[in-house]
DRENNULUM-850968 format. One record per atom (N, C-alpha, C): residue number from 1; atom name; x, y, z. Coordinates in Angstrom, 1 decimal. Layout:
NUM_CA_X_Y_Z
...
***
This chain:
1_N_19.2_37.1_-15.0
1_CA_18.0_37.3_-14.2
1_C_16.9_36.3_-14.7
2_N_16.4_35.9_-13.8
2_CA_14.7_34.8_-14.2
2_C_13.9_35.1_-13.1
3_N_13.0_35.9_-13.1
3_CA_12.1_36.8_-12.2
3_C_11.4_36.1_-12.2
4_N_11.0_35.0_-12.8
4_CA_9.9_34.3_-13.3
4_C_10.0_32.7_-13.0
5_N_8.8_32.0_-13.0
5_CA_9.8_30.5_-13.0
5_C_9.6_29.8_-14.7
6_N_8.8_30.5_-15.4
6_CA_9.0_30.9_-16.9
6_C_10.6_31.2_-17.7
7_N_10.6_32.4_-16.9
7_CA_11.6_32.6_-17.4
7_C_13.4_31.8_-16.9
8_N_13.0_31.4_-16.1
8_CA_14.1_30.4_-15.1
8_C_14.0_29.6_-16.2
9_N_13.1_28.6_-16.7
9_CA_13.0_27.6_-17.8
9_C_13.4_27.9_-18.8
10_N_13.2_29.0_-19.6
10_CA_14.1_29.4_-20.9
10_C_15.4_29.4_-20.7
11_N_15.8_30.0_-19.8
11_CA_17.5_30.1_-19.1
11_C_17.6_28.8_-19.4
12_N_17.0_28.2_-18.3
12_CA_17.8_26.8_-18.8
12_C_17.8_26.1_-19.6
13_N_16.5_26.5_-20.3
13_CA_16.7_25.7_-22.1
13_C_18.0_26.3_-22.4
14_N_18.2_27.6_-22.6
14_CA_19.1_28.2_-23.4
14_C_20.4_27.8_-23.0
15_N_20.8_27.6_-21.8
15_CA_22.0_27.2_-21.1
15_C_22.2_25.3_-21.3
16_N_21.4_25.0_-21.4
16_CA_21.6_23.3_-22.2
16_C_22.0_23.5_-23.1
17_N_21.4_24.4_-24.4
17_CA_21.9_24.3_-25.7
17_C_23.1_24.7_-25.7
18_N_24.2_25.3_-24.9
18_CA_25.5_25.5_-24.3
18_C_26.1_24.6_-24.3
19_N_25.2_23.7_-23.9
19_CA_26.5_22.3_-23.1
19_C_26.3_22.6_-21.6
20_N_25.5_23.6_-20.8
20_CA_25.5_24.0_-19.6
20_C_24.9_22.4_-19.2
21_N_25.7_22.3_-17.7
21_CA_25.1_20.9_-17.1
21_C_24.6_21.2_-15.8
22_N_24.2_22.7_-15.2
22_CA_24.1_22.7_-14.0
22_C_23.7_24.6_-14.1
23_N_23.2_25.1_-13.0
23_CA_22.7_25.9_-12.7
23_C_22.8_26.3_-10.8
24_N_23.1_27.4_-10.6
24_CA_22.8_27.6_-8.8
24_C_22.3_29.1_-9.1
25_N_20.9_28.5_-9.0
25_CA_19.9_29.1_-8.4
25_C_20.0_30.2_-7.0
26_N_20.5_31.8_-7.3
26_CA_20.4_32.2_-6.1
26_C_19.6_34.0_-5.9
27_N_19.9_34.5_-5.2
27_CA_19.1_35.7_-5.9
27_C_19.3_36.7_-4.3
28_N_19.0_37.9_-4.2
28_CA_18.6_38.4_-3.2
28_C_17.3_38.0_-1.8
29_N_17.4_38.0_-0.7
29_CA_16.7_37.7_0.3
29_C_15.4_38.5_0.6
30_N_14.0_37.9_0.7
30_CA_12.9_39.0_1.3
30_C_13.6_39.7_2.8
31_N_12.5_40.4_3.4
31_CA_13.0_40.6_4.8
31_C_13.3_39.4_6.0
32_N_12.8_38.4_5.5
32_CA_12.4_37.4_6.8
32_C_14.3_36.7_6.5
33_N_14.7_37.3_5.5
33_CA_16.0_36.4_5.3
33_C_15.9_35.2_4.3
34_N_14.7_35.3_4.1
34_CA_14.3_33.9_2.8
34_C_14.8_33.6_1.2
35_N_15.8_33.6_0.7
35_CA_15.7_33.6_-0.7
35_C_14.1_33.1_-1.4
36_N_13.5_33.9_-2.0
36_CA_12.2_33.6_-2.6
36_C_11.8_32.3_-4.0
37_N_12.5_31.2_-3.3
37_CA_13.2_30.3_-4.1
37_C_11.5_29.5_-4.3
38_N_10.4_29.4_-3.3
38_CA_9.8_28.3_-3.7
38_C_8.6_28.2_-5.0
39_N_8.3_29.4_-5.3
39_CA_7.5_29.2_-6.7
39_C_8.5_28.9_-7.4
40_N_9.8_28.8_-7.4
40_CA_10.3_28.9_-8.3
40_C_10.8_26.7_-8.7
41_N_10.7_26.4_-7.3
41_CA_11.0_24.8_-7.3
41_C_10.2_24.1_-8.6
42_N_9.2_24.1_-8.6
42_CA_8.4_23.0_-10.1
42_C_9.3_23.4_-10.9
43_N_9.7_24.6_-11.6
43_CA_10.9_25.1_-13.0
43_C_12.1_23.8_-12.4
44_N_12.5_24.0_-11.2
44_CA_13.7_23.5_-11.0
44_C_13.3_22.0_-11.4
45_N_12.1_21.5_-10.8
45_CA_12.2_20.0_-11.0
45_C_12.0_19.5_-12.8
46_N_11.4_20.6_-13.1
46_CA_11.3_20.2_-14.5
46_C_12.6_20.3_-15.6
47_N_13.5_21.4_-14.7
47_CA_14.7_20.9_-15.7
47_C_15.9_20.1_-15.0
48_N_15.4_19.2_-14.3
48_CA_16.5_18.6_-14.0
48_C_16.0_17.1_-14.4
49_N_14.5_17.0_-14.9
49_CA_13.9_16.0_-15.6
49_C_14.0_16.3_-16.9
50_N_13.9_17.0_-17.3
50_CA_14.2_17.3_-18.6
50_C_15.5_17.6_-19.7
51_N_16.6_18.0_-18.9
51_CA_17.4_18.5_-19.2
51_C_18.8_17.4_-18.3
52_N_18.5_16.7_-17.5
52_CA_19.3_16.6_-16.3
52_C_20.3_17.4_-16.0
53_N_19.6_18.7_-15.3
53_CA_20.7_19.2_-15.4
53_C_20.8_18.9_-13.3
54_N_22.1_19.6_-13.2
54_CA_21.8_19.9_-11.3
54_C_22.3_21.2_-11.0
55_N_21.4_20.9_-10.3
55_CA_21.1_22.6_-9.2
55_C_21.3_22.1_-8.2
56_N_22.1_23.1_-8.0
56_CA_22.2_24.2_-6.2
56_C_21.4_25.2_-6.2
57_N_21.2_26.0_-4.9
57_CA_20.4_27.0_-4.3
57_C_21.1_27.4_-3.2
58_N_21.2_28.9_-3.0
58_CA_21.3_29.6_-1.8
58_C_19.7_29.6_-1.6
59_N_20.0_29.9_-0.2
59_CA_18.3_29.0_0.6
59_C_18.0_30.6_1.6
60_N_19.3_31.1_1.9
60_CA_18.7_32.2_3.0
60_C_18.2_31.2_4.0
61_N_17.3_31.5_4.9
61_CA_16.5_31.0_6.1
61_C_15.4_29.6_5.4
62_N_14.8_28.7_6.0
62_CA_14.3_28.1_5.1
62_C_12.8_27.8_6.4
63_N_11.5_27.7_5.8
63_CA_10.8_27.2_6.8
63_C_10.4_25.7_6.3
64_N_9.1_25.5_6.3
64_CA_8.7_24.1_6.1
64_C_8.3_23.8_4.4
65_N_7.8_25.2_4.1
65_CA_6.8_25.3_3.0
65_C_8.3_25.2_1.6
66_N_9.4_25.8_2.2
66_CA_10.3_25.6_1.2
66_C_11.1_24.6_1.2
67_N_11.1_24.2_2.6
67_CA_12.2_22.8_2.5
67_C_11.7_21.7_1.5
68_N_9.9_21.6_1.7
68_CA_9.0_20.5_1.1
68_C_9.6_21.2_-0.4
69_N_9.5_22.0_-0.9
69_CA_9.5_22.6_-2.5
69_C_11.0_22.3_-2.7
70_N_11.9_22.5_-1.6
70_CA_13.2_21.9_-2.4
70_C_13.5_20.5_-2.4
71_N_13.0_19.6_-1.3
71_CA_13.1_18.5_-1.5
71_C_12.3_17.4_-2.8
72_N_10.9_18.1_-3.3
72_CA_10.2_17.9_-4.6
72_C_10.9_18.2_-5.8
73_N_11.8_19.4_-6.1
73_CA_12.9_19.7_-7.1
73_C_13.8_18.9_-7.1
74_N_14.2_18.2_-5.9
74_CA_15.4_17.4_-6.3
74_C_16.7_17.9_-6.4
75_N_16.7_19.1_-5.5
75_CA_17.9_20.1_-5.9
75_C_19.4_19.8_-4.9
76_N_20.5_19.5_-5.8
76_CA_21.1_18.5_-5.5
76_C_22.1_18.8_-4.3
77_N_22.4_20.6_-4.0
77_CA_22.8_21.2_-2.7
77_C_22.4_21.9_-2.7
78_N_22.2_22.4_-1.4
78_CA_21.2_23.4_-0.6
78_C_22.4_24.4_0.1
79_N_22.6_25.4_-0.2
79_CA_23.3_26.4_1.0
79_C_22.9_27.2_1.3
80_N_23.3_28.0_2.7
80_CA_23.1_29.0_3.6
80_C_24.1_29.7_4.3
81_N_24.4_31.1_4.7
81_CA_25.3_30.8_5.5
81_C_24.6_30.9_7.0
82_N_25.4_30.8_8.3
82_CA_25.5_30.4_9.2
82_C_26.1_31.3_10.0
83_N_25.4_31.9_10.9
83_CA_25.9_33.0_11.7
83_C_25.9_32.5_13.2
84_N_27.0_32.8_14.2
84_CA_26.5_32.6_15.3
84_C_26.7_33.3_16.3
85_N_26.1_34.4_16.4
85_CA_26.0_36.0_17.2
85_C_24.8_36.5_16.7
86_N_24.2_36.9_17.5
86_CA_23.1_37.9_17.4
86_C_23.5_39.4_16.7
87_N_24.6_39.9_17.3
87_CA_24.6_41.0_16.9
87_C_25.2_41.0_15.4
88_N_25.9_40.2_14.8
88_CA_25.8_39.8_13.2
88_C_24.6_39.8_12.8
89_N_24.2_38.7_13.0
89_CA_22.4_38.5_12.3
89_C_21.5_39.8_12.1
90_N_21.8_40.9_13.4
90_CA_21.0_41.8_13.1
90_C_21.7_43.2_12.9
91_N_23.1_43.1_13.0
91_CA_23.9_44.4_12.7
91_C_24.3_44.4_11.3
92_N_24.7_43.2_10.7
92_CA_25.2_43.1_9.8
92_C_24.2_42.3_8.5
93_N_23.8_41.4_9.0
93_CA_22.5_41.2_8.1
93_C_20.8_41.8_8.0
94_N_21.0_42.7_8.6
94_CA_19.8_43.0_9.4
94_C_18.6_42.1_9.5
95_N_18.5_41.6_9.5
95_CA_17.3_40.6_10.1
95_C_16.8_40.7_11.5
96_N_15.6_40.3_11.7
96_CA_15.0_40.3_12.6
96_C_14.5_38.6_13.2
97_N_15.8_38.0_13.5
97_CA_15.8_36.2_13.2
97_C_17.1_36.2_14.3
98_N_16.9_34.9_15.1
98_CA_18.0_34.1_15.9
98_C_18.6_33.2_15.7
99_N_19.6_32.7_16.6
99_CA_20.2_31.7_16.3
99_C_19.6_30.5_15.8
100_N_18.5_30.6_16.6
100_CA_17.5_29.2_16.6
100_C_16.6_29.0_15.3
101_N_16.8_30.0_14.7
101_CA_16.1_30.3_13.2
101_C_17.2_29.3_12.1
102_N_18.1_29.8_12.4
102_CA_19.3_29.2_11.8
102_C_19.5_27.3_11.8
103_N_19.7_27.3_13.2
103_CA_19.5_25.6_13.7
103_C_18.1_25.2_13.0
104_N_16.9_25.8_13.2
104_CA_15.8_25.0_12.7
104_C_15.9_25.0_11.1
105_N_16.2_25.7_10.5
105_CA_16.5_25.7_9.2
105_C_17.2_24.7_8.4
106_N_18.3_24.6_9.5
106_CA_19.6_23.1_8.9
106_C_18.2_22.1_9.3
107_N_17.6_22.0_10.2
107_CA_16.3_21.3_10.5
107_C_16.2_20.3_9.8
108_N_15.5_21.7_9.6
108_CA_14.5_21.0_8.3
108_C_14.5_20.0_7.1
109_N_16.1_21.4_6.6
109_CA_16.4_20.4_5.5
109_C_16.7_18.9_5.8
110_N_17.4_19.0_6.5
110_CA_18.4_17.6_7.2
110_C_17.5_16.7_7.0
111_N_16.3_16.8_7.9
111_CA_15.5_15.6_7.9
111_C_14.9_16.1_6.9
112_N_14.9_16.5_5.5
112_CA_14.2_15.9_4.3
112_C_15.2_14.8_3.8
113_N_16.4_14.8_4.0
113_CA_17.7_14.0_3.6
113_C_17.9_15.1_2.0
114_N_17.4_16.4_2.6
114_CA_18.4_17.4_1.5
114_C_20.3_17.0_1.6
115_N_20.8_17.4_0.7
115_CA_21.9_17.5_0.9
115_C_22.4_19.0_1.3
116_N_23.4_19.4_2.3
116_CA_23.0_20.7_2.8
116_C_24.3_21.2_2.7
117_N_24.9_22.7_2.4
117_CA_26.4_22.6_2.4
117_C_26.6_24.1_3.4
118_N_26.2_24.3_4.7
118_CA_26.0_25.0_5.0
118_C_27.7_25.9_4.4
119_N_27.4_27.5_4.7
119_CA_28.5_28.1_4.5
119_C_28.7_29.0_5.7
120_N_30.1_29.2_6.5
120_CA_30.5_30.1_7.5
120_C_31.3_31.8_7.3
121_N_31.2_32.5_7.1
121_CA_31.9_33.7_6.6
121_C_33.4_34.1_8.1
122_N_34.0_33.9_7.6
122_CA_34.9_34.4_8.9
122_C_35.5_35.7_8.7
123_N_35.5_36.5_9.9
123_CA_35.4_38.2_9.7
123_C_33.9_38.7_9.6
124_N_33.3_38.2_9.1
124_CA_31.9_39.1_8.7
124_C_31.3_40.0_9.6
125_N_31.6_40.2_10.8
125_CA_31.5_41.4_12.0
125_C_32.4_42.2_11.5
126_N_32.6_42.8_10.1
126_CA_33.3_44.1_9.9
126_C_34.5_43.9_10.0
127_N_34.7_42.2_9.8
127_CA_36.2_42.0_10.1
127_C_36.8_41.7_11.7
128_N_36.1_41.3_12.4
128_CA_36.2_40.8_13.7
128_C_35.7_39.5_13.6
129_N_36.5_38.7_14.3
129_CA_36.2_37.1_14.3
129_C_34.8_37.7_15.9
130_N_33.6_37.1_15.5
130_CA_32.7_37.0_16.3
130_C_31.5_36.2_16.3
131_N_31.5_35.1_16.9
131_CA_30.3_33.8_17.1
131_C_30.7_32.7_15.6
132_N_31.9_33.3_15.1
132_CA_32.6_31.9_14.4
132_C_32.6_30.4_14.8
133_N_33.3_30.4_15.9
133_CA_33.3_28.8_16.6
133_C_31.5_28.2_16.9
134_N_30.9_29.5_17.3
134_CA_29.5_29.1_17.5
134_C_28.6_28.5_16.4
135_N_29.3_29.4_15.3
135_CA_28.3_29.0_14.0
135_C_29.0_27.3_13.9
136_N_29.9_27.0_14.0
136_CA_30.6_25.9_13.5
136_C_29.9_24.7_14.5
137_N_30.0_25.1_16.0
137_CA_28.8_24.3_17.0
137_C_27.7_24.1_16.5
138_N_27.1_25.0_16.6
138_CA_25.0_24.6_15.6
138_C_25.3_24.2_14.5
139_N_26.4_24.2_13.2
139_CA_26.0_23.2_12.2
139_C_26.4_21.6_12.5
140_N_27.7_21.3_13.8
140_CA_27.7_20.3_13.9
140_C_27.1_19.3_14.5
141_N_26.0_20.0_15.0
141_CA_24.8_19.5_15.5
141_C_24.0_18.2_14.6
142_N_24.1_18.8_12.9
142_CA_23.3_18.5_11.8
142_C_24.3_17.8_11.1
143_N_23.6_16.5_10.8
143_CA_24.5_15.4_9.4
143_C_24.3_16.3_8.1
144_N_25.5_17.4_7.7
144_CA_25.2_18.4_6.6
144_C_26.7_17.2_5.7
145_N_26.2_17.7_4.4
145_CA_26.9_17.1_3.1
145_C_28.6_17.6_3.2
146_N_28.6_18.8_3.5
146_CA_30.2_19.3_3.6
146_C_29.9_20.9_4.4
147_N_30.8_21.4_4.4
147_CA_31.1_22.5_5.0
147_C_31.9_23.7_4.4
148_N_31.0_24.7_3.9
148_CA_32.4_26.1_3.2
148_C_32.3_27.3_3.7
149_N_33.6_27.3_4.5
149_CA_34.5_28.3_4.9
149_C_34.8_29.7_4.0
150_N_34.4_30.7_4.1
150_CA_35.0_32.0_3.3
150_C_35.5_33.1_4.2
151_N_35.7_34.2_3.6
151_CA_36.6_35.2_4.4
151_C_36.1_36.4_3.8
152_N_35.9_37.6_4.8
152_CA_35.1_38.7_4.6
152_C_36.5_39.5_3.4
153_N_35.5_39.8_2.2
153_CA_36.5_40.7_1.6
153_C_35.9_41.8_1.5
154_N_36.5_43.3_1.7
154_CA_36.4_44.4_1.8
154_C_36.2_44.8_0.3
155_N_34.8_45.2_0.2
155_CA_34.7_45.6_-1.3
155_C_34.3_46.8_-1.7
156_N_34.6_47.6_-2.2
156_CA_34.7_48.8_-2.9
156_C_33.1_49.2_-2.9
157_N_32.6_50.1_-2.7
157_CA_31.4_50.6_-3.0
157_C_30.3_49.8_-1.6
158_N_31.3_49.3_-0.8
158_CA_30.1_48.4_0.5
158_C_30.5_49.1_1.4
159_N_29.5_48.9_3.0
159_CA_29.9_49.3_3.7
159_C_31.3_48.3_4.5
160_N_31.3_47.4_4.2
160_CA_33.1_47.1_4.3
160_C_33.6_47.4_3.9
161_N_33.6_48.2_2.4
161_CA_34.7_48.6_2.1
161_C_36.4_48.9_3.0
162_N_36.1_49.6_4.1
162_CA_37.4_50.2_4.4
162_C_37.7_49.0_5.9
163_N_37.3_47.9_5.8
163_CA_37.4_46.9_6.7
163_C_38.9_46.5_6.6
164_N_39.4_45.7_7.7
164_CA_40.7_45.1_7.7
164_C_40.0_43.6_7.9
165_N_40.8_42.7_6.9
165_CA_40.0_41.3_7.3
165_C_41.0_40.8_8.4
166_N_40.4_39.5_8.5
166_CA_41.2_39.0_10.3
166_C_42.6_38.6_9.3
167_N_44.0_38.8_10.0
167_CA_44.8_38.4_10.1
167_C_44.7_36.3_9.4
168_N_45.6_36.0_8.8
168_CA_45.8_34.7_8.4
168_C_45.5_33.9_8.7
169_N_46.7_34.3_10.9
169_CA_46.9_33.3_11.7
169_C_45.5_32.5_12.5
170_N_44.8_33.9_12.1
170_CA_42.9_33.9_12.7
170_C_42.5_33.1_12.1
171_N_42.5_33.2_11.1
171_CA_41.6_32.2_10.1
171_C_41.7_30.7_10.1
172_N_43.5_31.0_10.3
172_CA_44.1_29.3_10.5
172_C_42.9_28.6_12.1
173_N_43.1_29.4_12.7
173_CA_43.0_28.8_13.6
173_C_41.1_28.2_13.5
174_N_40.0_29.0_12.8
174_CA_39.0_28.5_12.4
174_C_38.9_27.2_11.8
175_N_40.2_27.3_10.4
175_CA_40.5_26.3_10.1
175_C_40.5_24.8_10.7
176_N_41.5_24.9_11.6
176_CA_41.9_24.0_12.5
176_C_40.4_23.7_13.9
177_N_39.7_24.3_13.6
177_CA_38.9_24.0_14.6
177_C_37.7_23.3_13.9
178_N_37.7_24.1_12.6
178_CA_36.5_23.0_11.8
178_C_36.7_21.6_11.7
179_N_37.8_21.7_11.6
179_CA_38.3_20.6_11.0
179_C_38.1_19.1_12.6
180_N_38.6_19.7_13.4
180_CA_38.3_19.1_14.5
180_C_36.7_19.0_14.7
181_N_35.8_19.6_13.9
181_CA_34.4_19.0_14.8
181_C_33.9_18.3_13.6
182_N_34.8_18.6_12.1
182_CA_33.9_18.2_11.2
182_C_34.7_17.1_10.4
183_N_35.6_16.2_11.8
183_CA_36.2_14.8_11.1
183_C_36.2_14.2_9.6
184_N_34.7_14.3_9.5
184_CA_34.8_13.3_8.5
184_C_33.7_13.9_7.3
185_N_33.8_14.8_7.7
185_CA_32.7_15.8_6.5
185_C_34.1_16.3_6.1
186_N_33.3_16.6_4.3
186_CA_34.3_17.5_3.4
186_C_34.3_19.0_4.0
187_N_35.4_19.4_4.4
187_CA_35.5_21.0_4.9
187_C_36.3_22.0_3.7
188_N_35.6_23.0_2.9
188_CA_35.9_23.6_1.7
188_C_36.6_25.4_2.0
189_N_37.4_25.4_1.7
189_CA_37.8_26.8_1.3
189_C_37.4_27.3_0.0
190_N_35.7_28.2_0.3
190_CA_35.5_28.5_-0.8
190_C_35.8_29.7_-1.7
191_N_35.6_30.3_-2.4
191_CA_36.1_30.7_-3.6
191_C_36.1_32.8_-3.0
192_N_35.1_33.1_-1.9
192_CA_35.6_34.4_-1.6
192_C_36.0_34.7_-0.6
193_N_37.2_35.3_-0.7
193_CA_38.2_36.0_0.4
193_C_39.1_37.1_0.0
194_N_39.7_37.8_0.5
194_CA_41.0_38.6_0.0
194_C_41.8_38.2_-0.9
195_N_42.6_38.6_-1.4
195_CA_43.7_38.3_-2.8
195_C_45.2_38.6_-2.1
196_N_46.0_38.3_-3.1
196_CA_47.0_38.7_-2.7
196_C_47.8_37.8_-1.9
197_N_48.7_38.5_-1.5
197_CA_49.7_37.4_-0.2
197_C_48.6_36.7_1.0
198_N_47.7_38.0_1.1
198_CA_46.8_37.4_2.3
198_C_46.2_36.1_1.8
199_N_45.9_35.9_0.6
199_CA_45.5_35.1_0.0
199_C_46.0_33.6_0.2
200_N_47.2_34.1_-0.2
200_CA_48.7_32.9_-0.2
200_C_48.7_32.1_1.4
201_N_48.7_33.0_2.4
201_CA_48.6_32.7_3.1
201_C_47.9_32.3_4.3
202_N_46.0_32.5_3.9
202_CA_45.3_31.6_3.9
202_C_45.2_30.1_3.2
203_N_45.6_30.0_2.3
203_CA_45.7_28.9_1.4
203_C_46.3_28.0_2.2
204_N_47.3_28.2_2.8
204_CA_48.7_27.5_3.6
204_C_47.7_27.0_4.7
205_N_47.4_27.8_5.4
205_CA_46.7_27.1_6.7
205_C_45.5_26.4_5.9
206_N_44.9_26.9_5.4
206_CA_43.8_25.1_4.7
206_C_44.7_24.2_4.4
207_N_45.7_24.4_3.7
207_CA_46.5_22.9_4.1
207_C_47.1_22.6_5.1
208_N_47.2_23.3_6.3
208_CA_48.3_23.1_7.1
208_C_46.9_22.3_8.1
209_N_45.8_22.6_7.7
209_CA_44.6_22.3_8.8
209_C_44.0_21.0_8.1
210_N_44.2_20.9_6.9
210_CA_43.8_19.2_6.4
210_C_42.3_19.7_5.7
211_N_42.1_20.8_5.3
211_CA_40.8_20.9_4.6
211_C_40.6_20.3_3.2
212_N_40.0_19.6_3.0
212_CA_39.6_18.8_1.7
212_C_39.8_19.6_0.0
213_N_39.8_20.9_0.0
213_CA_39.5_21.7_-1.3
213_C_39.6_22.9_-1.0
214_N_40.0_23.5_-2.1
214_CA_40.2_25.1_-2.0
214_C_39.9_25.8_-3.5
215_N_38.3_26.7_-3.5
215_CA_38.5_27.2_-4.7
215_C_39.5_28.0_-5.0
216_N_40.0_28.5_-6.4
216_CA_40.6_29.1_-6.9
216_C_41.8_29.3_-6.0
217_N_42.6_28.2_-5.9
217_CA_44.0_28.1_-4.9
217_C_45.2_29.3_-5.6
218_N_45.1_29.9_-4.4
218_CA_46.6_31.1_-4.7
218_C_47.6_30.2_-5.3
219_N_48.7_31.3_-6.3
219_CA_49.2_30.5_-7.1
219_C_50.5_30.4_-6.3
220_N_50.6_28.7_-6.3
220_CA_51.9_28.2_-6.0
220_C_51.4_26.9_-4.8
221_N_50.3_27.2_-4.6
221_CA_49.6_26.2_-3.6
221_C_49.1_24.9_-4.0
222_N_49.4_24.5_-5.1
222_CA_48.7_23.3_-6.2
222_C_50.4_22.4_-5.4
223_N_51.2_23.5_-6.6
223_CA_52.4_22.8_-5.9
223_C_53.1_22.1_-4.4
224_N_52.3_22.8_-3.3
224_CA_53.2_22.8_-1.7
224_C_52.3_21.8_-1.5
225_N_50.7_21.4_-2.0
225_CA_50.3_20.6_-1.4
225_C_50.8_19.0_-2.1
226_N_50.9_19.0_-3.4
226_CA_51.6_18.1_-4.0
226_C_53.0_17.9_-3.6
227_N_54.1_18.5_-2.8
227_CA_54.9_18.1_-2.0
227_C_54.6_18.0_-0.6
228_N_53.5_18.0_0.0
228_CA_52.9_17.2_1.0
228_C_52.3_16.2_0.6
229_N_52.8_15.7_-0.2
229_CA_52.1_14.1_-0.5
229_C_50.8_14.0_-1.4
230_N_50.1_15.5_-1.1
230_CA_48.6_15.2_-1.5
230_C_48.3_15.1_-3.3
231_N_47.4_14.6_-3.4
231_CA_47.0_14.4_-5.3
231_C_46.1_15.6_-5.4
232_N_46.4_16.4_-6.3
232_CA_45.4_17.7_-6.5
232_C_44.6_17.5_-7.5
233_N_43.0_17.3_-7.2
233_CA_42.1_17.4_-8.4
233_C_41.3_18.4_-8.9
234_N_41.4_18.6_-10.1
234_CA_40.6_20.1_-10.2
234_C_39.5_19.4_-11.1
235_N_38.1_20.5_-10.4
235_CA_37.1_20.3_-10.6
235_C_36.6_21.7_-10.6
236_N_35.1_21.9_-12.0
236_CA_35.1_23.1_-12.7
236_C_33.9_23.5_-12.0
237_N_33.2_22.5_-11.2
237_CA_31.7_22.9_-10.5
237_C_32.0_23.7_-9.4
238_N_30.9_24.6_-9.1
238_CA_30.7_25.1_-7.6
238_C_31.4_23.9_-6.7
239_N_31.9_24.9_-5.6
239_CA_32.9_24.3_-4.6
239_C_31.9_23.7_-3.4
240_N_30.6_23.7_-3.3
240_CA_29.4_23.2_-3.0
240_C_29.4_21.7_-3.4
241_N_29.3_21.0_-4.6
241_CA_29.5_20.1_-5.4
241_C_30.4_18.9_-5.4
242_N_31.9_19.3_-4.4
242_CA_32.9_18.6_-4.5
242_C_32.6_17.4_-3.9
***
């Protein structure tokens, strides 16, 4: 916890004398959907002058006042996720915010020349694929840094808990469509989704769809992609970072 941007700065003292090289700044949202990130920016720009270290941020919603405060930090990715249904945004996130809140947000950053990595949740309607392809439309709109893809996992003590996530072949098929709009941007399988075989077999279709990286790859998938010809590099930073 750093409630403070005092105490954000001790963290990071304390986490350099680690060997820590990096920090992602993220935290719970006000109502408006905002992570309450911008008092907190001068701490950020001071330890990444001081310390070099780099930061990321979950951003939530972003207006002008914060985009200017992350682009003065210097903070080296910016993410969000990316909904494209109304009735997500306000069933499931409850917010009181539109699509167009979302689009002006990549906005913003965009034209500060932030680096932006928006993120997509597929399932997040309770486990119904819904306004997926759409969220994927409004970010391709925007020259963003990469793209990360996750998968609704059903967690114990939430109200998903007793959710069924989408099927594999569902996901593959997101896969395959990002990958079509987002040619030549890095497209990431990031690090939460279900376990297990479902697991295994998401992993397959990010390879089978040409997606650039996959956190924490189900085991056996290092190997199948290495007999598809590909060179596997592993890297210890946020899947943001790659």
């Amino acid at each position: 916890h750093a409630r403070t941007p005092e105490e954000l700065l001790a963290l990071g003292r304390r986490l350099h004398e680690k060997h820590c090289r990096g920090l992602l700044v993220s935290g719970g949202s006000s109502p408006n959907g905002q992570v309450p990130l911008t008092r907190f920016c001068p701490a950020m720009k001071k330890l990444r002058e001081d310390y070099g270290m780099s930061i990321a941020v979950h951003t939530g919603l972003v207006d002008e006042e914060l985009a200017d405060g992350l682009t003065l930090a210097g903070v080296e990715r910016a993410m969000m996720d990316v909904m494209g249904h109304e009735a997500t945004i306000r069933g499931v996130y409850h917010l009181d915010a539109s699509l167009e809140d979302f689009d002006n947000s990549l906005k913003l950053m965009v034209e500060r020349e932030l680096e932006v990595t928006p993120h997509v949740v597929i399932g997040l309607q309770f486990g119904e694929l819904l306004g997926e392809e759409a969220a994927l439309e409004l970010i391709s709109r925007h020259h963003v840094h990469s793209l990360v893809l996750v998968v609704i996992n059903p967690l114990a003590g939430t109200a998903m808990e007793g959710i069924t996530p989408p099927a594999a072949a569902e996901i593959g098929r997101v896969f395959a469509n990002s990958r079509r709009l987002f040619p030549a941007t890095p497209v990431i399988l990031g690090c939460a989704r279900p376990g297990g075989e479902h697991k295994f077999e998401t992993d397959k279709y990010a390879l089978e769809a040409g997606l650039n990286g996959i956190a924490y790859p189900a085991q056996g998938i290092v190997s199948l992609a290495q007999k598809k010809g590909l060179k596997a590099i592993v890297s210890e930073y946020c899947c943001s970072m790659m």
